[in-house]
C-alpha positions in Angstrom: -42.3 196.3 137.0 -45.3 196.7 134.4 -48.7 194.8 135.5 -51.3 193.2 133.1 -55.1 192.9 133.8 -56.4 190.2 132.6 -60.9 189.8 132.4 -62.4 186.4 132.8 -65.5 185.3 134.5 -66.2 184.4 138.1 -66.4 180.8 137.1 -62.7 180.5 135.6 -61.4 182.5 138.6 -60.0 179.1 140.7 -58.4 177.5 137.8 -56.6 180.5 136.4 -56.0 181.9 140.0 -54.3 178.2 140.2 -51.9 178.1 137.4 -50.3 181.8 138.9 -50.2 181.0 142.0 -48.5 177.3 141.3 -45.4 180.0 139.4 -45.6 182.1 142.2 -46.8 185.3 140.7 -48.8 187.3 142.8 -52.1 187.8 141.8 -54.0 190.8 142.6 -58.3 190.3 142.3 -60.6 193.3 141.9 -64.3 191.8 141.1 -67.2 193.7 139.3 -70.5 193.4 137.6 -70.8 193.8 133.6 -73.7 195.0 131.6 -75.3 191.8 131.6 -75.0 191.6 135.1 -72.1 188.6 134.8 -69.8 188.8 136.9 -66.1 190.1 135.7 -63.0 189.0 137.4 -60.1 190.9 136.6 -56.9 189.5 137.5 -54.0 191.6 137.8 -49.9 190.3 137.8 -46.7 191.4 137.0 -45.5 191.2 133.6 -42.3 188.7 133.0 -41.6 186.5 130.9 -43.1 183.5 132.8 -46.5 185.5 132.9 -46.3 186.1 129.1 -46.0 182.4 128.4 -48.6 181.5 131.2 -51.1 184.1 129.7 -50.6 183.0 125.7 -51.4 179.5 126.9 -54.2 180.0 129.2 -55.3 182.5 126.3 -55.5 179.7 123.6 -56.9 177.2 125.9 -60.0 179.6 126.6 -60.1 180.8 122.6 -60.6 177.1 122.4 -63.2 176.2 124.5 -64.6 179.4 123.4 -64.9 181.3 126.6 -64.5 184.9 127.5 -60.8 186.3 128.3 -59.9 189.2 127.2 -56.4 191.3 128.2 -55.7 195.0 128.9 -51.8 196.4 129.0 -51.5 199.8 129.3 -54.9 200.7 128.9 -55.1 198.7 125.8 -57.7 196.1 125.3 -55.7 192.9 123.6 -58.7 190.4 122.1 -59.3 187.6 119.3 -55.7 187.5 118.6 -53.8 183.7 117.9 -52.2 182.4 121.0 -48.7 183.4 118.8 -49.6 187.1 118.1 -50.4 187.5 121.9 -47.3 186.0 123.1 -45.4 187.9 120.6 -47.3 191.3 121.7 -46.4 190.8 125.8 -42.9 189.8 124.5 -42.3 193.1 123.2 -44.9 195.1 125.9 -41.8 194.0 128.0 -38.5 194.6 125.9 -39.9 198.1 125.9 -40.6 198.6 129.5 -37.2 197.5 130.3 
């Protein structure tokens, strides 16, 4: 099974932690400092199709209220794309892993 990582800041941790754990995906947390010494949270979960959904919603609720989130698959950095193009990217991410 493919994983995602997904950055947000320590202050979004609880709800987004939340909304996974509530779907029963396991969520791995590895914490770090950025440049501006903010603190990154990067969230890491399987990839399936309940996570794709889950991520192109929390995705356009963030874009929204204009706070950070950005997501890497693959070692490829996935930001300031619509909520549709996202979901449509993680859709296929998975079609071709399977």
């Amino acid at each position: 099974m493919q994983h995602i990582a997904i950055e947000v800041t320590e202050r979004d941790i609880d709800e987004l932690r939340s909304e996974f754990n509530n779907r029963n995906i396991k969520v791995d947390v590895v914490r770090s400092n950025g440049f501006d010494a903010s603190s990154i949270v990067t969230l890491i979960v399987e990839l399936s199709p309940v996570t794709a959904g889950l991520v192109a919603t929390l995705y356009g609720i963030r874009k929204r209220s204009e706070k950070h989130i950005k997501l890497k698959h693959r070692g490829i950095e996935i930001k300031g794309v619509s909520e549709a193009a996202l979901l449509k990217i993680l859709e296929r991410a998975e079609k071709l892993d399977n």
